[in-house]
C-alpha positions, 0 to 999 in steps of 0.5 A: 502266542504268549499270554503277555501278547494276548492280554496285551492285544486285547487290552489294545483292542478295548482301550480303543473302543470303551476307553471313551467310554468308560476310561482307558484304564477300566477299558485296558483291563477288560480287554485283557481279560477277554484276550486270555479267556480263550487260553483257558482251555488250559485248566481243562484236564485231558487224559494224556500230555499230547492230548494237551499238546493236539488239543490246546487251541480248539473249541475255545478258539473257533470262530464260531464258539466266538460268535455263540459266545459274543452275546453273552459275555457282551451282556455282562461288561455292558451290565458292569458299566452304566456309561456302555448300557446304550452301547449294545453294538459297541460292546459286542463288537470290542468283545468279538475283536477282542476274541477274533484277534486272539485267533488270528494272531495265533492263526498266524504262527506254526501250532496254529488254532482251530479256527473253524472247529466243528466244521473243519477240525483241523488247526490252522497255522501259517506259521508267518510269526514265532510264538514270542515276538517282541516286535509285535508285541512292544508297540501295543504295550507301550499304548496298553501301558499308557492307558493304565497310568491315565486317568481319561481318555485323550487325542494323544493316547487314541492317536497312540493306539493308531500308531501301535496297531499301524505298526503291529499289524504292519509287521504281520502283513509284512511277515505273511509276505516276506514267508511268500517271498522266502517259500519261493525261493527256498523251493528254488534252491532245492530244485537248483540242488536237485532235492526233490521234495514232495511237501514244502513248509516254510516256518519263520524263526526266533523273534524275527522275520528275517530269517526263515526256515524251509522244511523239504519233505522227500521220502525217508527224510527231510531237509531244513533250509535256512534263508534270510531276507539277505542272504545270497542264495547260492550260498545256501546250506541244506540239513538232511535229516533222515527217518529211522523207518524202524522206529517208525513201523514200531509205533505207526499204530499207536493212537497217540504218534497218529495225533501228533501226525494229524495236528502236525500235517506229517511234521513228525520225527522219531528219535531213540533216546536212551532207550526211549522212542521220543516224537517231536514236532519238528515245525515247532522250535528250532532243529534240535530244541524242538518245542514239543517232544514227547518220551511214546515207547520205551525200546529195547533188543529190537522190541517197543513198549508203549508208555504214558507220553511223557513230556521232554523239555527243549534242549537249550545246551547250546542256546549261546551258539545258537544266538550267535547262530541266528543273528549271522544268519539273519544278516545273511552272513554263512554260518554252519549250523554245528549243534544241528549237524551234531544232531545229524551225525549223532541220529545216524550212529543211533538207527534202531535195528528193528522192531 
């Protein structure tokens, strides 16, 4: 998730365990410094840019690295307040929460974290909540911001922090039933429609869980559904996008495309651009404004060259259309997808020629 939500979240989670303790204020700011400490992998240099994009969220965010390192950092906060010296459990627990949250949370949207790293080193991802979501995130600021303007701790602002993670994880139990609810129904539609798909993912989309993106895979290409809570499912619209299998054969051996495929389970597309072979991860973001896109071999006359992943950023031309877009959709009102199927027209009159 965001840096704001995760100091946020474990602002939230300290201020309701220390608060009593050492004052809602110290609490907020301890907890949110234990929620960003995982992200901090950040800083670590790594040899290519995709090995940042595969890499972030791992050692740091396993489970197991949490509970090595609980003791230690534990010790530390204890020792920087004389109130929480007899609070050994106490302490260790909110350090563990503060760390265990941050996981989960971003467990729960597509990129995903190696949660049980080195014994399964793949990421895990649900992809259940978009990585910026304010109704997730609001409830728990407005208590952290609370405990920051008060001076002590009190009934209400404890039975502020109640209603603040009442209402947050509501809203992720929620969105993991919902995308249940949605996964079934999308693979409906694509039986109904006589698409068989042989690996199925559904994804939410921006800032909501209402509307949601099934991701079909069938060989040579893949098909996006969107379906929202509301819509009438015989109305539903299917994106076919297909795999430029030249593209493809020019880079399958290139150790940097085999790691955007590992991290993504598969969900990769290549694209020519410009004389560029750009992969995208095509889970993350929304059809064409990928989050992650990477420049991997420069292409010309039919031949590849591999270069230096080189990092593109989304295309947020139509990012207008695209809001209008999406708040039709999320009220379960058809609506043509155009910069989506633009990007369809456009890939087709681009295939390569060989490599």
């Amino acid at each position: 998730m965001d840096s704001l939500t995760q100091f946020t979240l474990g602002a939230a989670v300290s201020a309701a365990l220390l608060g009593p303790k050492i004052g809602p204020r110290k609490a907020a700011l301890v907890g949110g410094l234990l929620g960003t400490l995982p992200d901090l992998d950040v800083l670590i240099p790594f040899e290519t840019k995709i090995d940042e994009f595969v890499y972030h969220r791992g050692w740091s965010h396993s489970v197991f690295t949490h509970i090595v390192a609980t003791p230690i950092i534990g010790e530390i906060v204890r020792r920087a307040f004389t109130q929480l010296k007899p609070h050994l459990t106490l302490v260790w627990t909110t350090v563990l929460l503060c760390f265990f949250t941050h996981v989960l949370i971003d467990a729960m949207n597509s990129y995903g974290a190696r949660v049980f790293w080195p014994f399964y080193p793949d990421p895990v991802g649900t992809g259940s909540i978009f990585i910026i979501d304010p109704l997730f995130t609001v409830p728990l600021l407005i208590a952290v911001i609370w405990a920051f303007i008060s001076s002590k701790w009190t009934q209400r602002l404890r039975k502020a922090f109640i209603s603040a993670f009442i209402i947050s994880f509501g809203y992720l139990a929620a969105g993991l039933v919902i995308q249940s609810h949605i996964h079934e129904r999308g693979q409906a539609i694509f039986e109904a429609r006589g698409v068989n798909v042989e690996n199925v993912k559904t994804v939410v989309s921006p800032f909501n869980i209402i509307l949601w993106r099934v991701i079909g895979q069938e060989e040579g290409k893949y098909h996006n559904l969107y379906v929202s809570l509301f819509d009438d499912d015989d109305n539903a619209r299917i994106y076919t996008h297909e795999f430029d299998a030249n593209l493809i054969s020019c880079v399958v051996d290139d150790p940097e495309y085999q790691k955007m495929v590992w991290f993504s389970d598969g969900f990769v597309r290549l694209d020519l651009r410009d004389g560029k072979i750009v992969a995208s991860d095509y889970r993350l973001g929304i059809t064409p404004s990928y989050v992650f896109q990477f420049e991997i071999a420069d292409y010309e006359n039919g031949q590849a060259r591999k270069i230096t992943p080189n990092p593109i950023a989304p295309d947020l031309s139509n990012a207008g259309n695209d809001f209008g877009w999406l708040g039709t959709r999320i009220l379960g009102q058809p609506s043509i997808r155009q910069s989506e199927q633009d990007l369809i027209d456009a890939v087709k009159s681009a295939m390569s020629k060989g490599c």
